[in-house]
N, C-alpha and C positions, 0 to 999 in steps of 0.2 A: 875159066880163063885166068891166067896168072897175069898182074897187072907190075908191072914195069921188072919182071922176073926175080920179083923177091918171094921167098917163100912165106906164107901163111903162120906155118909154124916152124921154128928151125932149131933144134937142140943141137949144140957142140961139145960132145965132152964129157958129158953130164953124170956127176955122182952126187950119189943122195944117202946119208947116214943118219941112223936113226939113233941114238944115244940111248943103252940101256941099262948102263951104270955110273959110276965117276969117272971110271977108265976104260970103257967098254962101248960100241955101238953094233948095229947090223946095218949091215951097208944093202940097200935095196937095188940101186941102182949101178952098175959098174963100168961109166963111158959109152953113153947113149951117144948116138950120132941119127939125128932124122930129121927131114924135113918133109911138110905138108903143104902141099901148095892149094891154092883158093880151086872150089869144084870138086877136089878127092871125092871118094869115098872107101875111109880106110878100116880094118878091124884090124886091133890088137889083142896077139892071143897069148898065151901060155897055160900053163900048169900053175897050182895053187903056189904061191910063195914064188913066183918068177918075177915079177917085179911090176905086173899092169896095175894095180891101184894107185904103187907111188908115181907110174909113169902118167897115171890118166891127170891127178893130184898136178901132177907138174904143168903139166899141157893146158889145164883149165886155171891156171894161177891160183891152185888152191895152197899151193905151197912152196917154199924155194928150194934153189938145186943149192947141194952143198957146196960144189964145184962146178966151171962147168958154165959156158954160154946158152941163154935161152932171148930167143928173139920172138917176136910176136908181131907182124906186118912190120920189119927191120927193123924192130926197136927193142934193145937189149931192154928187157924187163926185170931182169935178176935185181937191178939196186931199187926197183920202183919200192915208193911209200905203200904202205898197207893199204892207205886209203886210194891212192892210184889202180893197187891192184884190181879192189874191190868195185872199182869202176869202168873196169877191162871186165871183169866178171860179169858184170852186170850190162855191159852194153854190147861186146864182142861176145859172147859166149853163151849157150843156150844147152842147160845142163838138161839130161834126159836119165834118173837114177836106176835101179833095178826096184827101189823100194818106194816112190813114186814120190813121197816126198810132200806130200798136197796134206792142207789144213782140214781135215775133216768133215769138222760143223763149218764147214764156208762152203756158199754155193758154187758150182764147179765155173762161173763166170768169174766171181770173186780170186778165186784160183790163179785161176789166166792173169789177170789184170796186174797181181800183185808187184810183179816185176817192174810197171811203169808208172807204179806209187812213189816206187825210188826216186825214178827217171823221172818226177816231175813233168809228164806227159798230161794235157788235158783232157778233162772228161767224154767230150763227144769223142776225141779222138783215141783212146784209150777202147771204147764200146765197139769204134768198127774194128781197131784191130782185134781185140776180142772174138769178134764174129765172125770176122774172116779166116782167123786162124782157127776157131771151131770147124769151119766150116770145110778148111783145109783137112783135117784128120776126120773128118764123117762125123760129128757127133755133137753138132749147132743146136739141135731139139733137146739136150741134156743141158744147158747152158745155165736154167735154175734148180735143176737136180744138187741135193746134198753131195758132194764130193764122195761120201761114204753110204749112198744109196748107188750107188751103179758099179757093175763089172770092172772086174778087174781088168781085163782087156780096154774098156773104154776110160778105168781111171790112167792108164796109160796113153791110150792116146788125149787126156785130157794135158799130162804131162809132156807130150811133145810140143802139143799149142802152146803151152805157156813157155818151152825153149824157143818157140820160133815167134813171141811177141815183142822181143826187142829187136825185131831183125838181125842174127847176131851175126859176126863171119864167120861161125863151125857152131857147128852140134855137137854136144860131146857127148854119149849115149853109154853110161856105165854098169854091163850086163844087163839091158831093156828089156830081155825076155825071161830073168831068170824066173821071174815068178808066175809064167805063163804057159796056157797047154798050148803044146805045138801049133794047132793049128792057128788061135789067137797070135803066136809069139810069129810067126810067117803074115799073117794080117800088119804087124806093125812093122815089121822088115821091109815090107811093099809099100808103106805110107814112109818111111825114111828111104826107099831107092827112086820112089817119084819126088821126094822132094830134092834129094841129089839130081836129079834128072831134070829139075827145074834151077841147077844150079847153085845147090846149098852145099854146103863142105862138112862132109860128115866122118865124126872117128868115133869107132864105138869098139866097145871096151869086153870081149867076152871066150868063154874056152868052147864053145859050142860050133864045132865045123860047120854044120848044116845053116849057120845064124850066118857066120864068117862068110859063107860063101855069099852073099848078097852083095857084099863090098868088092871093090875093084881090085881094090890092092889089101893084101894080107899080110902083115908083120907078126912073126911071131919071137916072144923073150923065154930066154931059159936063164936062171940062176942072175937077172938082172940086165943079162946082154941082149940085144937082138943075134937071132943063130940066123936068120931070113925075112928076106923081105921081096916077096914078089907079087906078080900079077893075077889076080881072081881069071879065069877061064869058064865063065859059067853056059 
């Protein structure tokens, strides 16, 4: 449900240069125009070097646009402090990587938690969300398991529970299956279309059609631009 019909995420314009000399840059981005509104569930795709890492970068406040309006629940975010960013990151935003990201020697509970050590969250209540979001992705019995004693599949869905323990407004999920065999990488597609489906806003970042098609809406970038942007038909 979009709430008072502002978009979720709303890029205007948007170019992003990369400086790779004194006089010299590469421009990733070349006049993004997109908005995402709260409940999506969107994938963005392209070809290697089309411009989805600095687009996902931008979308998650990992980094600024060169030029270029960037709103986040109608708040131009472009001039925010570093430290404002890093508190959008941390309380709107529920990062999902391809390379999973998690501390090794830390128990896969440990794991989960880490994000509301920030947050200044207390402890009883830190352990249920914990559990519940364990329990959300199937895999609450691995809770004192080594992070680096269990599948790769299930180090993944360890990684989603921990995007989904600050409550965030989007998941941002940046290629979540690259490192998985089909039919594991179709296991976690199905635990991110129920969690859209229980109203979570989800963009995930990957060139795999068969992944893509999970999502409702499909954007695809070439050479920096969006060439399309339509509706999943599954």
């Amino acid at each position: 449900m979009i709430k008072n019909n502002i978009p979720l995420i709303s890029l205007e314009g948007v170019i992003k240069r990369y400086p790779i000399g004194i006089n010299d840059y590469y421009q990733a981005l070349n006049g993004i125009d997109l908005k995402i509104n709260e409940g999506e569930f969107v994938a963005i795709m392209g070809p290697s070097g089309s411009g989805k890492s600095s687009l996902m970068h931008i979308i998650g406040a990992l980094d600024r646009v060169t030029e270029g309006k960037q709103f986040f629940k109608g708040k131009n975010i472009a001039s925010f402090s570093e430290d404002h960013l890093a508190e959008i990151r941390n309380k709107e935003i529920g990062f999902v990587f391809q390379f999973f990201n998690l501390l090794p020697r830390m128990t896969v509970f440990k794991n989960v938690e880490r994000p509301m050590l920030y947050g200044k969250i207390p402890a009883s209540e830190r352990k249920k969300r914990v559990m519940n979001a364990l329990n959300i992705v199937g895999i609450a019995e691995k809770a004192e398991n080594l992070s680096n004693h269990i599948s790769g599949g299930q180090i993944q869905r360890v990684a989603i529970a921990r995007a989904l323990i600050m409550e965030p407004s989007v998941i941002l999920a940046d290629e979540p299956t690259g490192n998985l065999d089909t039919k594991t990488a179709h296991e976690i597609m199905s635990i991110l279309t129920n969690l859209n489906k229980e109203g979570h806003t989800i963009v995930i970042i990957t060139h795999e059609d068969d992944i893509a098609s999970f999502a409702k809406r499909r954007i695809r970038l070439v050479d920096g631009k969006i060439v399309s942007d339509t509706d999943n038909k599954r």
